[in-house]
C-alpha positions as a Markdown table, in Angstrom:
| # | Residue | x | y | z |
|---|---|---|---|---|
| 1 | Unk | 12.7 | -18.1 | 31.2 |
| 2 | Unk | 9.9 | -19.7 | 29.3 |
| 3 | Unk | 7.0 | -17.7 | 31.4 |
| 4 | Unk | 9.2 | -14.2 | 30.5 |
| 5 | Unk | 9.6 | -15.1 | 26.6 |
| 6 | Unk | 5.3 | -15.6 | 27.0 |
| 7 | Unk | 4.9 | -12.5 | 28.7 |
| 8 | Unk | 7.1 | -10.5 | 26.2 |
| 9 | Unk | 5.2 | -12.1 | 23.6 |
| 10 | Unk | 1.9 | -11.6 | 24.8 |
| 11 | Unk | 2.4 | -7.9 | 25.0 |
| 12 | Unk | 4.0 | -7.5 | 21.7 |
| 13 | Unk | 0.9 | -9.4 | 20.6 |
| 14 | Unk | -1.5 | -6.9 | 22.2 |
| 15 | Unk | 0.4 | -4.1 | 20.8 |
| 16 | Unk | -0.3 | -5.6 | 17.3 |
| 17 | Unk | -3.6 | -5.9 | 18.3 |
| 18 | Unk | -4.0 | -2.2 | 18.8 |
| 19 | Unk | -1.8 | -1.4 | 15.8 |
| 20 | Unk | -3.7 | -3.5 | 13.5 |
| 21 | Unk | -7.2 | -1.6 | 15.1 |
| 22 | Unk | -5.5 | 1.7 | 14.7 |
| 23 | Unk | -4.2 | 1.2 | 10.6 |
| 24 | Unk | -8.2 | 0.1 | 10.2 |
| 25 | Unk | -9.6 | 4.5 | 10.6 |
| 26 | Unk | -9.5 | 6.9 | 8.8 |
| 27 | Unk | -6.1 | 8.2 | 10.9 |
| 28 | Unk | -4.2 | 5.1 | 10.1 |
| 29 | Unk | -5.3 | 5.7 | 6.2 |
| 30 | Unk | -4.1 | 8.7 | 6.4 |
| 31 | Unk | -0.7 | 7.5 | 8.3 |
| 32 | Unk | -0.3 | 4.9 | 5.2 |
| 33 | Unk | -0.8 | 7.9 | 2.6 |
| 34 | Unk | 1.4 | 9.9 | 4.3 |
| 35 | Unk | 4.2 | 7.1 | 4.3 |
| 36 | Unk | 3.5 | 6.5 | 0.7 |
| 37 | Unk | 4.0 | 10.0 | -0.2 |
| 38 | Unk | 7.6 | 10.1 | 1.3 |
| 39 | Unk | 8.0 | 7.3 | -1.1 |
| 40 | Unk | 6.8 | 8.9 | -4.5 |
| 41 | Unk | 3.3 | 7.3 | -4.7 |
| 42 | Unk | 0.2 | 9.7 | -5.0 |
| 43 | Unk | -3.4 | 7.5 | -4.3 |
| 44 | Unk | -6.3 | 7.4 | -6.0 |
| 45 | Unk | -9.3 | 6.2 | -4.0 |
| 46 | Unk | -12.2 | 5.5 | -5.4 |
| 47 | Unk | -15.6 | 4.1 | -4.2 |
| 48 | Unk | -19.2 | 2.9 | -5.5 |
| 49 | Unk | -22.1 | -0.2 | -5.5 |
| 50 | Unk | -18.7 | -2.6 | -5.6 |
| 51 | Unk | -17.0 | -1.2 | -2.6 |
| 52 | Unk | -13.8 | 0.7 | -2.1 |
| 53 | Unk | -10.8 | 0.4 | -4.4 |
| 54 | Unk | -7.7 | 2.2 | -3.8 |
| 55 | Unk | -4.6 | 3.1 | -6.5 |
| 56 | Unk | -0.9 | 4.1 | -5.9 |
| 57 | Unk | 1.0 | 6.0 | -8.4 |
| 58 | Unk | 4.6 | 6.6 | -8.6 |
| 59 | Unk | 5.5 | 10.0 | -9.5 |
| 60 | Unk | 8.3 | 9.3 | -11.8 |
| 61 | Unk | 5.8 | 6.7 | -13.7 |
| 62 | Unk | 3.5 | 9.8 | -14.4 |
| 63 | Unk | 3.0 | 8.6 | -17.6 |
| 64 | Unk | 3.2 | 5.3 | -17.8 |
| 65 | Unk | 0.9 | 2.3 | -16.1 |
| 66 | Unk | -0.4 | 2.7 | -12.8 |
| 67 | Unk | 1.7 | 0.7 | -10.2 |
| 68 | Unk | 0.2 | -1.0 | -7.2 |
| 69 | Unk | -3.0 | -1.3 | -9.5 |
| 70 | Unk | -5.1 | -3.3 | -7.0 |
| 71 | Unk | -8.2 | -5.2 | -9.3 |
| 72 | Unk | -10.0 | -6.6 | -6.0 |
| 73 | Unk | -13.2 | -4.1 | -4.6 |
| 74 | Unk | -12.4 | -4.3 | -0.6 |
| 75 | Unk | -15.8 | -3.3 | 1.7 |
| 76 | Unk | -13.5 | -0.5 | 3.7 |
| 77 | Unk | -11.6 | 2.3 | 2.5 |
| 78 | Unk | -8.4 | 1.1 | 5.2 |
| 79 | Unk | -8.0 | -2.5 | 3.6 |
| 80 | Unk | -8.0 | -1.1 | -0.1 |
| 81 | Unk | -5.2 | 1.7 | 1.1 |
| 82 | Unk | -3.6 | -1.3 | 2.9 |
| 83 | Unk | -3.8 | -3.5 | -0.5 |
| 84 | Unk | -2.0 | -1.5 | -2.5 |
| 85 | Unk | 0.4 | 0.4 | -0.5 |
| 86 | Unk | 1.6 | -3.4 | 0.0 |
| 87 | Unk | 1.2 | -4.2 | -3.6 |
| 88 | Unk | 2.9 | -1.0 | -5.0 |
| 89 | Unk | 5.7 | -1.6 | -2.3 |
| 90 | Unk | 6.5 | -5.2 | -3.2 |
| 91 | Unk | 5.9 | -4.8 | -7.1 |
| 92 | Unk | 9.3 | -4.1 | -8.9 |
| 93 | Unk | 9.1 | -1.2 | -11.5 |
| 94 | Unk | 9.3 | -2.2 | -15.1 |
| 95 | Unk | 11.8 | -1.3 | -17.4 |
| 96 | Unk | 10.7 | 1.6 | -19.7 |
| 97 | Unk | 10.8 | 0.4 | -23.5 |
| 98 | Unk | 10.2 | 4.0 | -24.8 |
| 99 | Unk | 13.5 | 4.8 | -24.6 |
| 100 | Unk | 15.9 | 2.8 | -26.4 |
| 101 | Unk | 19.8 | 3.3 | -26.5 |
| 102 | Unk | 20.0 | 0.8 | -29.8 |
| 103 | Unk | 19.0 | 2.1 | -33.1 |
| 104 | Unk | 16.1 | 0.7 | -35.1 |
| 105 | Unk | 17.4 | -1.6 | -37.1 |
């Protein structure tokens, strides 16, 4: 049993290998920015002497703060999408103080 459960893992690890190698070109960006978009978020990629920085927007946020704002310059376009799509995903939405039910007091 124990030399099946290390097999079994040793091919799901490959398979993550080649998963993680596929998510790092420009198809598995576009995979990520495809995924996002069924979510709501529109990205904003950017690029110059720092490196590559990537931004997630959520389309019923239009005008408020970006979310999934990512302050770190990554060296490849891939890790920056990663970044944020992570960062955006896991970051709760804030509550929007421009519309209050109480009257000013």
């Amino acid at each position: 049993m124990t030399t099946a459960a290390c097999w079994v893992g040793e091919r799901v690890a490959g398979k993550l290998v080649m998963l993680h190698a596929w998510l790092d070109t420009w198809s598995g960006l576009c995979a990520i920015v495809v995924g996002m978009q069924r979510h709501g978020y529109d990205l904003s990629l950017t690029h110059d002497r720092n490196g590559w920085r990537a931004t997630f927007l959520h389309r019923s946020h239009a005008l408020y703060p970006w979310v999934g704002q990512v302050l770190h310059w990554w060296p490849t376009p891939w890790r920056a999408v990663q970044e944020a799509a992570w960062r955006a995903l896991s970051t709760p939405f804030t509550r929007d103080y421009s519309v209050m039910d109480d009257p000013p007091q």
